[in-house]
C-alpha positions as CSV (number, residue, x, y, z in Angstrom):
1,X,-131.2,57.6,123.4
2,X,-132.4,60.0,120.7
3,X,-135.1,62.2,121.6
4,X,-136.9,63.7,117.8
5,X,-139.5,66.3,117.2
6,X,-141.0,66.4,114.1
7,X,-143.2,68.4,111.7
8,X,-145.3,66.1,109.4
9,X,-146.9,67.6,106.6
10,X,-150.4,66.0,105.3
11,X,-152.2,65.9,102.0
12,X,-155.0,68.6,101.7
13,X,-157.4,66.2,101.5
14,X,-156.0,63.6,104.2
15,X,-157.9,63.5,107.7
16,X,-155.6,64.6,110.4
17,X,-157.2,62.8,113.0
18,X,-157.0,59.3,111.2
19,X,-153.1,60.3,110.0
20,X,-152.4,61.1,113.8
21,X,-154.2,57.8,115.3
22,X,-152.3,55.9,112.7
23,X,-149.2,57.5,113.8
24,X,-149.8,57.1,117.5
25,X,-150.6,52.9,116.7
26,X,-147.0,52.3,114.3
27,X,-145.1,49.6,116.3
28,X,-141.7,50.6,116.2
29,X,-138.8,48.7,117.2
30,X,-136.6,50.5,119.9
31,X,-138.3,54.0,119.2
32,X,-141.0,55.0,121.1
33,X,-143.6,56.9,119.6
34,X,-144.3,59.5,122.9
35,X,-147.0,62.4,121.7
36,X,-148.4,63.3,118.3
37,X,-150.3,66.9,118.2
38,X,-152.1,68.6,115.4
39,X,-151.1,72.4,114.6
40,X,-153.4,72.8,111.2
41,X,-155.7,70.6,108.8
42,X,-152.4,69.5,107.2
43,X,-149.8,69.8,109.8
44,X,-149.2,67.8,113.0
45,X,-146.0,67.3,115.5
46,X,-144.3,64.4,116.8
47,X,-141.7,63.5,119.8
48,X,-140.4,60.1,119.1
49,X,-137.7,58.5,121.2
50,X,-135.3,56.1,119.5
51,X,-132.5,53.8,121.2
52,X,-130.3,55.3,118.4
53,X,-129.3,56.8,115.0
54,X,-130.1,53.8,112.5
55,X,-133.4,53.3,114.7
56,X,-134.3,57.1,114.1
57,X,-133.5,56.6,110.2
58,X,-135.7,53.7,110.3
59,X,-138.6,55.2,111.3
60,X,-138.3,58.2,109.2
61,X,-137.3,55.9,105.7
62,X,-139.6,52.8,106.6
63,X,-142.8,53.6,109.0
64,X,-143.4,56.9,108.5
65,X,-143.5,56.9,104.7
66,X,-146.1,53.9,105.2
67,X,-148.3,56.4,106.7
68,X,-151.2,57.6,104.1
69,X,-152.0,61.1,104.0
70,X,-148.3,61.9,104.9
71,X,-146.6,63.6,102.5
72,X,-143.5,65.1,103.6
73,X,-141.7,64.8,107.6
74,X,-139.1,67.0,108.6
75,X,-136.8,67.0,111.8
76,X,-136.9,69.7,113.9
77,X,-134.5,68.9,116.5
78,X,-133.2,65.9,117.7
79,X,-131.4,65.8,121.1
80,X,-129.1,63.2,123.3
81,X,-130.5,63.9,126.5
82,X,-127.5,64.2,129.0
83,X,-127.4,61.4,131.4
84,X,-127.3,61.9,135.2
């Protein structure tokens, strides 16, 4: 398990709150798409959990590209949370 947090940048003239309900709704196989939060007009934050690496990439190259009004995502962490 992969836990990501990421900053999403949006186009200036995107609607934040359309861009993050869209986010919230992507069906993604073995991620789990856990909170989405909106810092600015054109900036919002996500945690995603993924059931590995290759999921996580997925995401990133495939599902959130998809998303209009996205322009640019960047990883701010990603963790392995210890288990036990």
């Amino acid at each position: 398990m992969l836990n990501l947090y990421l900053f999403i940048e949006l186009l200036g003239a995107a609607d934040p709150a359309a861009v993050l309900s869209e986010i919230k709704a992507l069906d993604v196989r073995s991620c789990e798409i856990r909170n989405v939060v909106q810092l600015a007009d054109d900036k919002l934050v996500a945690h995603v959990d993924c059931e590995s690496g290759p999921d996580a990439t997925r995401l990133m190259l495939e599902n959130f590209t998809s998303v209009e009004g996205v322009v640019q995502t960047n990883i701010i962490a990603v963790v392995k949370p210890r288990k036990g």
